[in-house]
C-alpha positions as CSV (number, residue, x, y, z in Angstrom):
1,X,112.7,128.9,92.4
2,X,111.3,130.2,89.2
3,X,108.0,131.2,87.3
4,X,107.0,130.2,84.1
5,X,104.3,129.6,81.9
6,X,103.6,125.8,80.1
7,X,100.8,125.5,78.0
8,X,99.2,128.8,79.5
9,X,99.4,127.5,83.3
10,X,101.1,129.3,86.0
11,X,104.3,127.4,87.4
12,X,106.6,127.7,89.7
13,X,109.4,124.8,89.8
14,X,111.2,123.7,92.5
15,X,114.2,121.5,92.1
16,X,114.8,118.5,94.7
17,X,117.8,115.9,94.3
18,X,115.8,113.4,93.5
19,X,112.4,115.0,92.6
20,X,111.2,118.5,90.4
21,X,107.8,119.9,92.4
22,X,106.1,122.2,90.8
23,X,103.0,124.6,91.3
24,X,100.4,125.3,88.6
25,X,97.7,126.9,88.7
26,X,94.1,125.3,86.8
27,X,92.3,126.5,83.8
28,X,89.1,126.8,86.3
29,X,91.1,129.1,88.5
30,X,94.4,130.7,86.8
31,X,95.2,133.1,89.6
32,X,95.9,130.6,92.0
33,X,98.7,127.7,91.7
34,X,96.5,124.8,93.3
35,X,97.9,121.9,91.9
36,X,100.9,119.9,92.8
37,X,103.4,118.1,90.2
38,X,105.5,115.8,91.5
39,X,107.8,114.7,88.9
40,X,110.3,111.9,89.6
41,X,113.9,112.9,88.1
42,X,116.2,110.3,88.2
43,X,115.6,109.6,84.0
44,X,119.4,107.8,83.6
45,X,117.8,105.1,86.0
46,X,114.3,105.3,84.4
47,X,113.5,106.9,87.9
48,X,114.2,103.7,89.6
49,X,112.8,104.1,93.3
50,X,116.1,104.2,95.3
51,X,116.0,105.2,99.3
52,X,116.8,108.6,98.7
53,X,113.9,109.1,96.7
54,X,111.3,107.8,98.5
55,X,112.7,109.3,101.8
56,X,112.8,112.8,99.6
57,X,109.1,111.6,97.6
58,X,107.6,111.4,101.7
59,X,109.1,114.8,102.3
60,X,107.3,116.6,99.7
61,X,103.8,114.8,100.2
62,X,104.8,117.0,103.4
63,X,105.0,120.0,102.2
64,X,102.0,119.9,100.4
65,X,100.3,118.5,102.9
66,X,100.7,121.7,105.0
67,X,100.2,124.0,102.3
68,X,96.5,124.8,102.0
69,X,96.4,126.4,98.4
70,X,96.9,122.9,96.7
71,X,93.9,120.5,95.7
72,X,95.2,117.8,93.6
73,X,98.6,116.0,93.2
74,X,100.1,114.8,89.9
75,X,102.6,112.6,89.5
76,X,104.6,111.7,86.8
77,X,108.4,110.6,85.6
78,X,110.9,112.7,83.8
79,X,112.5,110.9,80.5
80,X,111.2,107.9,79.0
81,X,109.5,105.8,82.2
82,X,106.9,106.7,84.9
83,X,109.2,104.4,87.1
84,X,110.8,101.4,86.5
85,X,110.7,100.3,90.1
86,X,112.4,99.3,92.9
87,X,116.7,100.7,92.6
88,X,118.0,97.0,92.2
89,X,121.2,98.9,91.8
90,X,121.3,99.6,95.6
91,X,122.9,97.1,97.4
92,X,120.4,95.2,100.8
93,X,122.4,92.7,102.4
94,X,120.9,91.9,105.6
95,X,117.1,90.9,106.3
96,X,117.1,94.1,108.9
97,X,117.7,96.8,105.6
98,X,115.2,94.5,103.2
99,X,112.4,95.0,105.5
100,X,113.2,98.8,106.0
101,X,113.2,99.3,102.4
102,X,110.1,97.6,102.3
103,X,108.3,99.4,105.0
104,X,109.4,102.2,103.8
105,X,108.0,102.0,99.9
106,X,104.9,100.9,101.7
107,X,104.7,104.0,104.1
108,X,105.0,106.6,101.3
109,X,102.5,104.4,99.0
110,X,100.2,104.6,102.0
111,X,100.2,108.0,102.6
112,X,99.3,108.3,99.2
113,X,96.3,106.2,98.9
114,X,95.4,108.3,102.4
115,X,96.2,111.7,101.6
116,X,94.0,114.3,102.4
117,X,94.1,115.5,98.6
118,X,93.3,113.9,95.1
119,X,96.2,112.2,93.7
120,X,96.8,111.6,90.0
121,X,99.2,109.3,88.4
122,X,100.2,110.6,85.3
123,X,102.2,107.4,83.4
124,X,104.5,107.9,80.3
125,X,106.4,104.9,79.2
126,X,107.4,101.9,81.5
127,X,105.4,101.7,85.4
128,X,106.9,98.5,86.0
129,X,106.9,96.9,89.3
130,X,107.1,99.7,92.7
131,X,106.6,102.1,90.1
132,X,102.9,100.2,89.0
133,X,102.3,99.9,93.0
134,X,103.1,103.7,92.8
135,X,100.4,104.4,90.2
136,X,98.0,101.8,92.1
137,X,97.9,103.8,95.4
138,X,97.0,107.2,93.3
139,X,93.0,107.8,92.9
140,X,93.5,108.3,89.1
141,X,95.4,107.1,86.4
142,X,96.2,108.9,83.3
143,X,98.5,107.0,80.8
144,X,100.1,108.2,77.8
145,X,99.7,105.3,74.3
146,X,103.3,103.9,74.7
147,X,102.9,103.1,78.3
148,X,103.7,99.5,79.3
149,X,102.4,98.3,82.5
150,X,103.3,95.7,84.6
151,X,104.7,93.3,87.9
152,X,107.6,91.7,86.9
153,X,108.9,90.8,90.4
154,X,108.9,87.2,90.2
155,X,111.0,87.1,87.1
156,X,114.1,88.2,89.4
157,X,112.9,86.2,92.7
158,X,110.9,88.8,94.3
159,X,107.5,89.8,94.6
160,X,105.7,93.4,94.6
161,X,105.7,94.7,98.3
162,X,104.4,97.5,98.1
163,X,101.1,97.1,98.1
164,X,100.4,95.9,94.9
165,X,99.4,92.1,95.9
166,X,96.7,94.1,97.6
167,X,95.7,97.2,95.5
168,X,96.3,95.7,92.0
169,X,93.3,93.1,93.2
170,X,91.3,95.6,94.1
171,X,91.5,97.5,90.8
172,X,90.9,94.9,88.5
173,X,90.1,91.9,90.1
174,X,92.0,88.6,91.5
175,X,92.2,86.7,88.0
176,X,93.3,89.4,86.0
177,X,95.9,90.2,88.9
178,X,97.1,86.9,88.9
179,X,97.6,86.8,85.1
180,X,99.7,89.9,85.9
181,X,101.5,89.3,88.8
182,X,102.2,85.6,88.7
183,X,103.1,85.6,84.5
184,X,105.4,89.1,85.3
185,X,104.3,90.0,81.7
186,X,103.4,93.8,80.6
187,X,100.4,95.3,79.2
188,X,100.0,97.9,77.1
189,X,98.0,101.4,77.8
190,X,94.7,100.5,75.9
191,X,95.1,96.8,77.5
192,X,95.2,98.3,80.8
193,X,92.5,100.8,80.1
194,X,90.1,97.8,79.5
195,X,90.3,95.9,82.5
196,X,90.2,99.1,84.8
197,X,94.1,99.5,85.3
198,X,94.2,103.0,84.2
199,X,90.9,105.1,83.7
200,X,92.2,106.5,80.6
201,X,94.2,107.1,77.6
202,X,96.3,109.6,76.1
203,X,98.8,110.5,73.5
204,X,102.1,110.8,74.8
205,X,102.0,114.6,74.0
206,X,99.2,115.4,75.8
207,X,99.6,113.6,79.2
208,X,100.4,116.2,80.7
209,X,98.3,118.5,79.9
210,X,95.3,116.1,80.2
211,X,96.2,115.2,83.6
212,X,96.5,119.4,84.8
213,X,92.9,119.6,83.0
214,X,91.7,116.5,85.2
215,X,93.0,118.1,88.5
216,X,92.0,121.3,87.4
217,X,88.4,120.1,87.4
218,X,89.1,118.5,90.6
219,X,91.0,121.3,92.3
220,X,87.2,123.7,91.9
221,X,85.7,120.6,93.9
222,X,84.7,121.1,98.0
223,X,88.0,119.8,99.4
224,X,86.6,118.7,102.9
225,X,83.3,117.0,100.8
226,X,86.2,115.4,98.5
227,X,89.0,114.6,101.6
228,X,85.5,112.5,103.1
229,X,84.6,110.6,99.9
230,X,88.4,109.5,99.2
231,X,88.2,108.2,103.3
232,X,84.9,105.9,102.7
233,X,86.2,105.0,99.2
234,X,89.4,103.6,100.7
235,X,87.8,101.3,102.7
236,X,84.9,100.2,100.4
237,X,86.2,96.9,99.5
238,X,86.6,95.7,103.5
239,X,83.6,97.2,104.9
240,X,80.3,95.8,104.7
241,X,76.8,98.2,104.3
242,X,75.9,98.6,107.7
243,X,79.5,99.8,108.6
244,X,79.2,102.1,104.7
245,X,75.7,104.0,105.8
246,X,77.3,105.0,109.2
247,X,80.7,106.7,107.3
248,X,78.3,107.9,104.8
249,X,76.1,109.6,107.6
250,X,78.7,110.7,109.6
251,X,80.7,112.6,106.6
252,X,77.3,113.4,105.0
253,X,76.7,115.9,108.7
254,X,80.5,116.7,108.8
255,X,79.7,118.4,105.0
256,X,76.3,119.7,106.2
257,X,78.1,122.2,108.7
258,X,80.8,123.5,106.5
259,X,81.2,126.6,105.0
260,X,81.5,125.2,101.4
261,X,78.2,123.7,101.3
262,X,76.5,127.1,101.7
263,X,79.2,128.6,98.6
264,X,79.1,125.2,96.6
265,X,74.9,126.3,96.4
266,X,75.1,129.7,95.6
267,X,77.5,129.0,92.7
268,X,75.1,126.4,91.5
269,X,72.6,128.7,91.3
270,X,74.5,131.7,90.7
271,X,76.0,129.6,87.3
272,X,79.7,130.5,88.6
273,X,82.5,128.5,89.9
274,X,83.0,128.1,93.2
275,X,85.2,129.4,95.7
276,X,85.8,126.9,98.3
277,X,88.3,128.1,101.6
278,X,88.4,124.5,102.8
279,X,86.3,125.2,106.0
């Protein structure tokens, strides 16, 4: 474990076989290392998504989980790719291990559309295939100018399964996700910025630092008012008005008894930032 500073931010590294994590503290809030990088580090591979990774990359989401200090997850590839996808280096021989390694991509890409905390995906170079459907399950998506984007599944016989049939869709709607998906060509970052893939754009040298800023801003947010707005969000696209108003309601009371709504009002009017405990 060590401590460092990058670009004036407090972080502490530590190194996983498959994946660095780090801990960095905000620009809002420099005393406090509430934000999660989750980096993946297999760069000789173009952090191709092998078992061990994921199994290690479900681990972490874990740790951080339990650990009450952080407020946002990046996540971003070491070398010259975000992820290249699915390890196709890894021999699956019977129908028994293909849908394990299925299931299990999806599991972790789950958990991180679900997770209690904001989730950036921070994309230098190629996201191509599970590592697109990784970006797609994040709740933000910063990419760097030489990013190159795409589902190239059916090129090689296969088709994204893990969850990108579903969230690509729902990102930037069925044509433009059939054009994708069906073709297996790439796009390029500003492409992808104007049909909603990513929200924005960077240059490559300042990805990261862009994407601490953005989780910085979102790590001074009220994390129980934020954990509730990610919840209805995910299920915007299924459920219908009647079924929206209730969640809204029901979250709207759940934030009307916290703690943070009575600090979140004072620092309005106070002109400070607040100081949210989560309760």
């Amino acid at each position: 474990m060590e401590t460092n500073v990058f670009n004036k931010h407090k972080v502490r590294v530590m190194e996983h076989k498959y994946l660095a994590y780090e801990k960095v503290s905000s620009f809002l809030m420099p005393d406090e290392e509430n934000i999660a990088i989750i980096t993946l580090n297999r760069p000789d591979t173009m952090n191709a998504l092998s078992k061990g990774l994921l199994e290690e990359f479900d681990k972490t989401l874990e740790e951080i989980r339990k650990d009450d200090k952080i407020r946002c997850v990046i996540i971003m590839g070491s070398g010259r790719a975000f992820s290249a996808g699915n390890d196709l280096s890894e021999p699956v021989t019977t129908e028994a291990e293909m849908r394990g390694r299925m299931e299990l991509g999806q599991n972790v890409f789950d958990k991180i559309e679900t997770f209690d905390k904001p989730t950036i995906a921070a994309i230098n170079g190629y996201a191509l295939g599970g590592g697109l459907e990784l970006a797609a399950a994040c709740d933000l998506r910063i990419a760097a100018d030489n990013a190159q984007l795409g589902n190239p599944e059916v090129n090689i016989g296969l088709i994204p399964s893990w969850g990108g049939l579903v969230r690509i869709p729902k990102l930037i709607g069925r044509a433009k996700a059939v054009q994708i998906i069906l073709t297996g060509e790439r796009i390029d970052a500003k492409e992808a910025e104007r049909i909603g893939l990513v929200n924005k754009v960077v240059k490559a040298d300042e990805l990261k630092s862009t994407a601490i800023y953005t989780a910085g801003t979102l790590a001074t947010r009220a994390p129980i008012a934020v954990r509730l707005a990610k919840n209805i969000l995910a299920k915007a696209m299924e459920i219908n008005m009647t079924e929206g108003n209730r969640l809204m309601t029901e979250g709207g009371v759940t934030c009307s008894k916290s703690e943070d709504i009575a600090e979140g009002i004072a620092a309005f009017f106070e002109k400070r930032t607040p100081k949210y405990k989560n309760k």
